[in-house]
N, C-alpha and C positions, 0 to 999 in steps of 0.2 A: 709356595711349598706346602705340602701336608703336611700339618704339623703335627695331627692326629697317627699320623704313619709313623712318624720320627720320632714320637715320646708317650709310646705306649707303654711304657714300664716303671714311671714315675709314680707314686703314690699320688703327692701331690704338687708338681711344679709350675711355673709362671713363665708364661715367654713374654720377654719385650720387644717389640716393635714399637719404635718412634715412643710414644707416648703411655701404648695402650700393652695391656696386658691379659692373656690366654691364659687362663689352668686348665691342666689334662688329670684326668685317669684314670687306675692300674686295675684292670683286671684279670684275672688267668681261671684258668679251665672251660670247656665248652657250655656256653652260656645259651640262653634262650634268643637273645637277640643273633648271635652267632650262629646258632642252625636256621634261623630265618633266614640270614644271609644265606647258607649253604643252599636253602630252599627255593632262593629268590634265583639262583645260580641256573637251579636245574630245569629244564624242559617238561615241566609240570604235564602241560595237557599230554605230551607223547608218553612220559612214564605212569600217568594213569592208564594211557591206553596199551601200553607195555604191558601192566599188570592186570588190565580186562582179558586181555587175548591170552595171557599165562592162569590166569583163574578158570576163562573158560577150557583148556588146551587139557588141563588139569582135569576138572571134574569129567569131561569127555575122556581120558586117558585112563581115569580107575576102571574104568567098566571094562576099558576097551581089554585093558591087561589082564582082568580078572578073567575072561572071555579067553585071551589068548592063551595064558597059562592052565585054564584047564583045558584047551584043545592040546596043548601041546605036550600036558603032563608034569608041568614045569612049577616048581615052588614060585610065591612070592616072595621068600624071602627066608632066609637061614643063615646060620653061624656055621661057617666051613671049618674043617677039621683043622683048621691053620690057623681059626680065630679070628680070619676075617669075617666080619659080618658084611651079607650081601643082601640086595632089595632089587626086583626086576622094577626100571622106572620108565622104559620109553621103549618101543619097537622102531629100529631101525628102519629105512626108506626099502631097506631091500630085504627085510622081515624080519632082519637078526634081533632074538630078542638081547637089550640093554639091561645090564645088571649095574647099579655103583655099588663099588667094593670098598672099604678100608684096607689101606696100604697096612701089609703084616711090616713091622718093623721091630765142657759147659756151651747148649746154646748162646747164650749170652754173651760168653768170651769169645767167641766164631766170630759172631758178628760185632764184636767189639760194643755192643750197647750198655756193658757192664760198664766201660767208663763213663756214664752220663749220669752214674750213680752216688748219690750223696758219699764220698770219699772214693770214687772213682778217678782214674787221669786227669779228665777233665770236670769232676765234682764240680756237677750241673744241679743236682737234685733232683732229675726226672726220673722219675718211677710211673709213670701211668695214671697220679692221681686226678678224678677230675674225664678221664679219658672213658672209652665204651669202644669195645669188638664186638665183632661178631661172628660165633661160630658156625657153622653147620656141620653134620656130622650125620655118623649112622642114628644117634638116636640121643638123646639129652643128657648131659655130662653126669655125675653125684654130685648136685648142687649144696648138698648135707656137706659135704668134705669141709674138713675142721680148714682147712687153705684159703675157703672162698667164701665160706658161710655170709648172706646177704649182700654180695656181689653179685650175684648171678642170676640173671630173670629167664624162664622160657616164657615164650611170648606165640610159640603153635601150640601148646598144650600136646607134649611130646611128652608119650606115655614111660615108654621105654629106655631103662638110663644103661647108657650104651660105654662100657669097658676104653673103646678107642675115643671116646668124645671128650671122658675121664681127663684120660692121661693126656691130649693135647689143649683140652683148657687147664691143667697144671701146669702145662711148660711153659704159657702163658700169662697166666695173674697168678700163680699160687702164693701167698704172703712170703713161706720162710717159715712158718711155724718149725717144719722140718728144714736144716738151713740148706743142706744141698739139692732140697725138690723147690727152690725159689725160683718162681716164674720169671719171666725176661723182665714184663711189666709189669711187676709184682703190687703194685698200687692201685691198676686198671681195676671196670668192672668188665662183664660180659652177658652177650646174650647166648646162650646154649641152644639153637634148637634141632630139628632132625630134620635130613635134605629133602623128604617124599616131596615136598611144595617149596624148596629152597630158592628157585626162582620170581613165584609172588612175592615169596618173603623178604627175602633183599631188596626186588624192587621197591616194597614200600618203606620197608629199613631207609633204604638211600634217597627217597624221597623225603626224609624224616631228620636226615641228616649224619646218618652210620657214614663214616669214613673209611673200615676196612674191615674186612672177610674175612676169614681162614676157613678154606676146601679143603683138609687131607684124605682127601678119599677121588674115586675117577672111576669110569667105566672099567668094567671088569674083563682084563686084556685077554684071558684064555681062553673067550665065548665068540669071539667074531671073525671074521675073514679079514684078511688082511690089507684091503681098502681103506680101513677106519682109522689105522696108525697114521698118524701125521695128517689128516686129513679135517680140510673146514666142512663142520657140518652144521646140523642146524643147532644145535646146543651151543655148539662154537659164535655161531653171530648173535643167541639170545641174552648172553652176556653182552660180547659186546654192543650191544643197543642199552644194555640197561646203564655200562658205564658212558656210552654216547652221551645219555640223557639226566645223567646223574654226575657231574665231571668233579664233584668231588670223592666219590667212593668210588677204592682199589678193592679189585677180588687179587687175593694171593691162594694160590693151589699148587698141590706138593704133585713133584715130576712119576711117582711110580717108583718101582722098585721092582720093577721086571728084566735089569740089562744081562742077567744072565739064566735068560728063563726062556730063549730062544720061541717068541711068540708069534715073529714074524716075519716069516719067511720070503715077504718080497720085498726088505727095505727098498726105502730111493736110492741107501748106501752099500754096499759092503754082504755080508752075510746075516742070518738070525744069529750067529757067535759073537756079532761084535756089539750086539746094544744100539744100536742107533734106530732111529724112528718106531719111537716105540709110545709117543705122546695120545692121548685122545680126547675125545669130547672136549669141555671147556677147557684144557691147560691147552688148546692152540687155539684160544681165543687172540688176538691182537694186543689188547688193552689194559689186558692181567698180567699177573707176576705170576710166571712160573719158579718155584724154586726145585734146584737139587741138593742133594746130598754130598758132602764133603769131609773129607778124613783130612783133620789139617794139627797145627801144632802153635800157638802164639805167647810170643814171650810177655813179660809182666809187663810190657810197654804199649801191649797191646799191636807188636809188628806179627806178621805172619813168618813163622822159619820156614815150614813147608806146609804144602798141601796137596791134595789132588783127590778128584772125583771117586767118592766110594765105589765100592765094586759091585754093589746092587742097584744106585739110582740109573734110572732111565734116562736114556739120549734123545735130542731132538735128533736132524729139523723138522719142523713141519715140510710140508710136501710144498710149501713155494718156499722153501727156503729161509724163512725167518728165522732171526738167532731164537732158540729157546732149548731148554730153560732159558730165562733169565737172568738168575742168581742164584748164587750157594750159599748153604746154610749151616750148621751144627744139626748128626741126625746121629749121630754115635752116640748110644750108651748114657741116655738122657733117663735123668732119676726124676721120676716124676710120681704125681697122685694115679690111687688105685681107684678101682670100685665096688672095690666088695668087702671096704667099710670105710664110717670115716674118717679113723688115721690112719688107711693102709696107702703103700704105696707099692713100686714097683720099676726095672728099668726097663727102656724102651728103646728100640731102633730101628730106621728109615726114613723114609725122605717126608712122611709123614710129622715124624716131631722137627724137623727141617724147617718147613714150611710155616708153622706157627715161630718158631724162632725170628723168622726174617719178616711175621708180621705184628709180632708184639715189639718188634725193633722200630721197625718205623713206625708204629704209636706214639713212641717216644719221641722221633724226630718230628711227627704232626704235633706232641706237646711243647717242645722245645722251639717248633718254629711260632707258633702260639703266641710262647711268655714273649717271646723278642718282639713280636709284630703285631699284636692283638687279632691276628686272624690265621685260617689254616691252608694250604698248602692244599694246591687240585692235585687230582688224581695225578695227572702227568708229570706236575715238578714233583712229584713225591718221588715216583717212579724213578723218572729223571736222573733227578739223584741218588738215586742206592745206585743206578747202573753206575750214573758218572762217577762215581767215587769208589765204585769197588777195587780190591786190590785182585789186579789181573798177575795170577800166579803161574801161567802156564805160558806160550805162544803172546808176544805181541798181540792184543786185541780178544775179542772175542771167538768162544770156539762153540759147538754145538754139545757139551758135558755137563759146562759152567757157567756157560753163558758167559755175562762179563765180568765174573770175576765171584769173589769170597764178598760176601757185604762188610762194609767199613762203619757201621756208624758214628763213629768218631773222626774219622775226617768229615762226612757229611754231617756231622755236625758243626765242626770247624768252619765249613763250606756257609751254614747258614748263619754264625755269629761274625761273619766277612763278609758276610752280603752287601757291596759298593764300595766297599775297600779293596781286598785282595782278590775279590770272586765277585761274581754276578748270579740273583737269581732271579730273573726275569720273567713274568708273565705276559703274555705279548697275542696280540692276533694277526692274521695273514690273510688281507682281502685278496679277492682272485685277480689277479693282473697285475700286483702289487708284489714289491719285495722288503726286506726288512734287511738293513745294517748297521752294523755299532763298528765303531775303530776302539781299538783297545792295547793297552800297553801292557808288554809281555815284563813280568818278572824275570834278573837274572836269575840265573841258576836252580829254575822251575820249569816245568815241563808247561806249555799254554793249551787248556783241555779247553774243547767247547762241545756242547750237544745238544740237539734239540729235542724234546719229549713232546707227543700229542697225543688227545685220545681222539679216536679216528672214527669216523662212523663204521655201521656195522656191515660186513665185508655182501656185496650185491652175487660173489657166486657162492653155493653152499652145494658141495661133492655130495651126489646119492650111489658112488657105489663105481666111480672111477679110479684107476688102482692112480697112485704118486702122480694124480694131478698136479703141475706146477702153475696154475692160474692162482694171480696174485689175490689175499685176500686184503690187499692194502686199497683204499680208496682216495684220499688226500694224498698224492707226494709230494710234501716239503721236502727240500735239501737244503743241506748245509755246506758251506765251502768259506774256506778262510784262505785270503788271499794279501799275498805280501811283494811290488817291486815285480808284478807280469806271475809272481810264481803263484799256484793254485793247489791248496789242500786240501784232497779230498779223504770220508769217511772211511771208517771201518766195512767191508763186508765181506758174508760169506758165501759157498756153494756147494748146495748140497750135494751134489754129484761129485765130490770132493770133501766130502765131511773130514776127513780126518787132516786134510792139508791148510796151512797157516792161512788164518783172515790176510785179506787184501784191502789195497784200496782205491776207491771207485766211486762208480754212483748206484747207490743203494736205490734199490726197487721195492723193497719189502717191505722193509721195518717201519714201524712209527716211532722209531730211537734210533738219531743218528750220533755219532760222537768219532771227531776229530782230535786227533796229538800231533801236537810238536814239541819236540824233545830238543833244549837246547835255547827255545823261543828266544828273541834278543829285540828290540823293537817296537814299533808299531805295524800292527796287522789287524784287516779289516774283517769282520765276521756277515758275512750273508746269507738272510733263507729267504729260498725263493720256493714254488711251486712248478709242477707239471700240470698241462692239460685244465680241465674246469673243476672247481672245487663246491665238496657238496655243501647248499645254504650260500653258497657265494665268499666263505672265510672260512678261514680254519684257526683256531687257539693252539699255541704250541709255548712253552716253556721252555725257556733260554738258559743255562748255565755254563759259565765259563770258571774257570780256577787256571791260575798262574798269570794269571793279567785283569786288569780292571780298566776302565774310562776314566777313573778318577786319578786325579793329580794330588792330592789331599796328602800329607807326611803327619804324623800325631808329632811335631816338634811345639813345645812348650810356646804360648808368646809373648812376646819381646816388644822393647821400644816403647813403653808405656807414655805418653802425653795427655795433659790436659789443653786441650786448644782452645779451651775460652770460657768464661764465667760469666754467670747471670747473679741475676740478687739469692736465687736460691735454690741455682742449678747450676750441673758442669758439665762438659763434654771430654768424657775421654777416650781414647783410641788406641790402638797397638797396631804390630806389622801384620799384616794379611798374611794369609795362607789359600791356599786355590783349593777351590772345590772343598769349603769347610764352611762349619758353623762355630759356632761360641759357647761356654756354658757361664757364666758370670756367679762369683760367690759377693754378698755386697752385706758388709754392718757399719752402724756406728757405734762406736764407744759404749752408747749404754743398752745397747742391745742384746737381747739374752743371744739370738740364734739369726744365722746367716740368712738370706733372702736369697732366691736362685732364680737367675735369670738365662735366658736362651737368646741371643741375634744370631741374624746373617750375616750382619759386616762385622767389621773390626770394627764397631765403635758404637757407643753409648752413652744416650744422656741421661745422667742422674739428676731427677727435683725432686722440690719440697724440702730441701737440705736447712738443718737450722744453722748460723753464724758459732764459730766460736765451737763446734763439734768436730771430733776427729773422725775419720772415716778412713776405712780399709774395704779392700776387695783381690781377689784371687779370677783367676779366667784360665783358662784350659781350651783349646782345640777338640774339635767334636770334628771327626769324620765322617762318623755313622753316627746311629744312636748307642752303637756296641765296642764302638773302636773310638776312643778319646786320646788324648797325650797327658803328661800331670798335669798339675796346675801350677801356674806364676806360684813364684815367692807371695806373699802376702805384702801388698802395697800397701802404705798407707799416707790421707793428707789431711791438714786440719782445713775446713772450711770457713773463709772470710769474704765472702761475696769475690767480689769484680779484684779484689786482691788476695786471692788464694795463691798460696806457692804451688808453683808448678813443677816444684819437684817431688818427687814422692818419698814414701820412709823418713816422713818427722820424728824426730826424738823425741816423744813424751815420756816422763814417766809415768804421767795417768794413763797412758794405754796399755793395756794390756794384750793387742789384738799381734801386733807383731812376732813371728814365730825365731826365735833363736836357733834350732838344731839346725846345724848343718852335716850331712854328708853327703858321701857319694857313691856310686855303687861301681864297680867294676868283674868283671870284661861286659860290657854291653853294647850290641848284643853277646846271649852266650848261652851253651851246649850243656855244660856239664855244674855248674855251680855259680854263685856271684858273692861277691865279699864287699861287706859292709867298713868304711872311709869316713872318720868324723872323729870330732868332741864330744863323744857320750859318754856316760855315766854307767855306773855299772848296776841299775833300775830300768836301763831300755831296754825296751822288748818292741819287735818287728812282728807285722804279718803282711803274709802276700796273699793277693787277692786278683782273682780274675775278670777278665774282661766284662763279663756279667754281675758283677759284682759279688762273688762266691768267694769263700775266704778257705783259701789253702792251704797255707803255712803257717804257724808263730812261734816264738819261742823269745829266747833272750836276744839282743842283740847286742853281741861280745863282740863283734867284731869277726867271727868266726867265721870258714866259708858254708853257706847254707847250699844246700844240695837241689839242686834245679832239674836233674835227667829223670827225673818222673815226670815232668810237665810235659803236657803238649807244647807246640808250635805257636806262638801268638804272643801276646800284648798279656805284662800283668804288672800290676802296682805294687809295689812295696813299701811301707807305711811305718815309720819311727816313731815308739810314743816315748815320751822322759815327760816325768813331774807338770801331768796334765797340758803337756803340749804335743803335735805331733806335723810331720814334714812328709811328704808323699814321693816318690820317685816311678817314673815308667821305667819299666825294662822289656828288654824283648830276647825272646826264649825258642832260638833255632832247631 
């Protein structure tokens, strides 16, 4: 067992095995040794030559444009009457010159990542500290603004501090000084720079160990022919190589704001009225998150009442059909930092402040998965997860608007402190010939989700000027199929020749995100990914999540049957009843001991030495599922030790000991929905708090016995704790 994996959140604790004993630990935020890891990860020699060929592509492209735009009489670069700022940055294969434009346009509550916040739902305490984004933009944020003040590095020496780059690094880290222009991850830092070389720059960002991007800006839809919507081109695979080569850094880029600007008159779908295929350059990359824009409504519990696609964000598909966008974000009427001082502020909307919304959220869920695990989450389980866990509000499955869904991050966060309990999050590879399966047991009265996430090499055809090409830009096809009794479960997917008609299910050809439901699941049921045809490098790495079933057998039930089975001159052996697919946490003193000793086995059983004669001893032990899902702990046992004739029953009567805990209650309805009430001989001095699974403190107050109010909590495991006259009793409860 790694034990390093298991107890990476300890300050300082002791695992026993047999004789011998392990200390671990705790460290959080991204650390030096950790971006080495990230480093060790990435395809070093390709992504320097990534960024040779983008240096050189670069310095041969200023000239070339500077050349082109005076034959053609064409600016470099200017603030359009609309305030978007535009920059000519690449000549098209079939001459059209390339402009990127800034999209004209509570995040937080959208995406639900306000619960993650120190007295949030699930008051996690993650705010970003400790974390680093990275922006790119038209041109360098007001790194002055009283919001960010020595947070913020430009690292091109971006001359120009650009109004749009402003406002979407405030939607992002802004502190709160002003409290409703509080960024998502308002603790984060960032790098601000401008896009003219945004591709060296990332590359070696992600060489370095940058874990996520924000694009709100995209080629400028009004200037091209209508081949380019939806279309892989070469900008399209130059990303995807860089996150090929770099697997733990996501680009996220906002979907446009063009769906009623009738720009393209020969969708794959429907009319230039209806919005669809209107995606370009890097947002039909493969490997990135595309986001859109969302008009939605969410109650203080953080569910969704309503929602649906704003009436300016742009539509996929791309031209082979891949779902995209990917996901929806908060782009309405977002109060954010200005630039033109620094306390000014200002509000903002489109799919522009969208996009940074759904990427300072999962900042939060890269630091969250972090604390729990001492390391961060690739590109693909990140991904992975916002999709699998989005709240799909419109059609069964995915559609070409919203992709799959509104982002959750508080289920995906739920998803990641249940990682081998209720969920899986699996990172896994896929040699060529080879398949990969788990049997897993379905939650009643849970729906059993699975899906696979990969980041896929970079697509081998690249469109120069074919109108809705449908040649797949997918290279690896993994599939997923869950299979239960001969029956077979296939994925979600769509067709663009059919945009506006309901996801089906089949076998996806496109995607590198497949994802499987069943609604109702009851059993065991096997989960399989397999490949097509040959796989590029011989493997492919893909990211497993499942939610509403786990492999594990593990119940967090307290344990029981305590035994001493045999004595030495100055040891004991003691045991309790097993539990499957668990470990142990062991609390151990003696009498004259100031503080508890903690201990960690595998089995149900442990010998204590070096015992002195004639000394009382107590201990406490608790079930460990995970490192994040425990059950309470035993009643406090206690036995006096006499060599070879120690009583072997436990809970002596002393009255020198003082280790024995008296309070008794008990908590009822457990589990339970709406409230739980405190059962005992207390005193009118006790006072209770509850405390979550992470060990985050939710609740306190007196405990009167009163019913204490439970429908703000999430879903999950949380302790409730008795103190009376310097003693105190622990209770699990569970919160539906």
């Amino acid at each position: 067992m790694d034990y390093n994996r298991l107890f990476p959140n300890w300050v300082y604790s002791c695992l026993i095995t047999a004789t011998t004993c392990f200390c671990v630990t705790f460290s959080n935020a991204q650390t030096k040794n950790q971006i080495q890891f990230i480093q060790s990860e990435n395809n070093s020699k390709a992504l320097v030559k990534v960024k040779e060929d983008f240096v050189t592509e670069y310095a041969s492209k200023q000239k070339q444009l500077v050349k082109f735009a005076t034959a053609k009489g064409l600016k470099l670069s200017e603030t359009l009457a609309n305030g978007n700022q535009i920059s000519l940055v690449d000549i098209g294969s079939d001459g059209t010159p390339l402009y990127y434009s800034t999209f004209s346009d509570n995040a937080s509550a959208v995406s639900r990542a306000n619960t993650l916040y120190s007295g949030g739902l699930l008051d996690l305490g993650i705010s970003g500290e400790g974390m680093k984004v990275g922006v790119w933009d038209a041109g360098k944020a007001l790194i002055s603004h009283q919001e960010y003040t020595s947070r913020v590095s430009v690292s091109d020496n971006a001359g120009e501090v650009s109004p749009h780059a402003t406002m979407v690094l405030g939607s992002m880290i802004a502190k709160g000084i002003k409290a409703n222009a509080k960024g998502v991850a308002y603790g984060a830092s960032a790098i601000s720079n401008d896009w003219s070389a945004d591709k060296v720059e990332v590359a070696e960002a992600a060489a370095n160990g940058l874990l996520l991007s924000n694009h709100s800006y995209g080629i400028r839809p009004d200037f091209i022919p209508d081949w380019y919507f939806g279309a892989y081109i070469k900008v399209s695979q130059d990303w995807d190589n860089i996150m090929y080569n770099a697997p733990y850094y996501l680009m996220v880029t906002a979907a446009g704001n063009s769906q009623k600007l009738k720009f393209n008159d020969a969708p794959v779908y429907g009319k230039n009225t209806d919005g669809f295929d209107l995606l370009l350059g890097f947002s039909t990359s493969k490997n990135g998150i595309n986001v859109a824009a969302v008009d939605s409504e969410i109650d203080n519990k953080g569910n969704i009442k309503k929602a649906s696609v704003a009436s300016y964000s742009s539509h996929g598909p791309t031209d082979d059909g891949r779902v995209k966008p990917d996901i929806a974000g908060c782009g309405a009427n977002i109060f954010s930092t200005q630039s033109t001082g620094d306390t000014s502020y200002d509000t903002y909307t489109g799919t522009s402040m969208a996009a940074p919304g759904i990427t300072s959220a999962m900042l939060l869920l890269q630091q969250y998965y972090q604390r729990l695990n001492s390391n961060y989450m690739k590109a693909a389980t990140l991904k992975g997860l916002v999709l699998h866990s989005a709240d799909d509000v419109a059609e069964a499955g995915p559609d070409y608007k919203m992709g799959w869904g509104v982002m959750n991050a508080k289920k995906a966060a739920e998803l990641i402190v249940n990682n081998e309990y209720s969920a899986i999050i699996s990172e896994e590879q896929l040699k060529e010939g080879e398949s990969y399966s788990i049997t897993v047991t379905a939650r009643e009265g849970e729906a059993l989700i699975a899906s696979i996430s990969w980041t896929d090499p970079a697509g081998n055809y690249v469109n120069t000027g074919d109108l809705n090409n449908a040649t797949a830009a997918l290279v690896n096809d993994l599939d997923i199929r869950i299979t239960k009794d001969g029956q077979v479960f296939y994925p979600w997917k769509l067709d663009p020749k059919r945009a506006t008609a309901p996801a089906q299910k089949g076998d996806n050809l496109v995607d590198p995100f497949e994802k499987i439901q069943i609604d109702n699941a009851k059993g065991k049921y096997t989960i399989t990914v397999t490949h097509k045809g040959k796989l590029t490098n011989a493997a492919q790495n893909f990211s497993l999540i499942v939610s509403g079933g786990s492999e594990s057998a593990c119940t967090v039930d307290i344990p029981a049957d305590f035994k001493i089975n045999a004595a030495e001159d100055n040891a004991v052996n003691v045991n309790w009843k097993n539990t499957p697919d668990s470990f142990y946490e062991i609390l151990f003193k003696g009498e004259n001991d100031a503080d508890w000793s903690t201990m960690f086995v595998e089995e149900n059983q442990v010998k204590f030495e070096n015992l002195t004669l004639g000394t009382t001893y107590a201990l406490q032990v608790r079930t460990n599922c995970t490192e994040n899902i425990f059950s309470e702990y035993s009643e406090i046992k206690t036995f006096l030790f006499e060599g070879a004739n120690t009583n072997t029953s436990f809970d002596v009567e002393l009255e020198t000991l003082s280790l024995a805990n008296k309070l008794k209650f008990s908590v009822h309805p457990n589990p339970t929905t709406e409230q739980i009430n405190i059962e005992g001989e207390l005193g009118d001095n006790a006072y209770y708090s509850i405390v979550s699974s992470t060990g985050t403190m939710l609740k306190k107050g007196k405990a009167n016995f009163n019913a204490i109010k439970v429908d703000d909590l999430s879903s999950g495991f949380y302790s409730l704790t008795i103190f009376e006259d310097g003693e105190q009793q622990s209770m699990k409860f569970i919160k539906n």
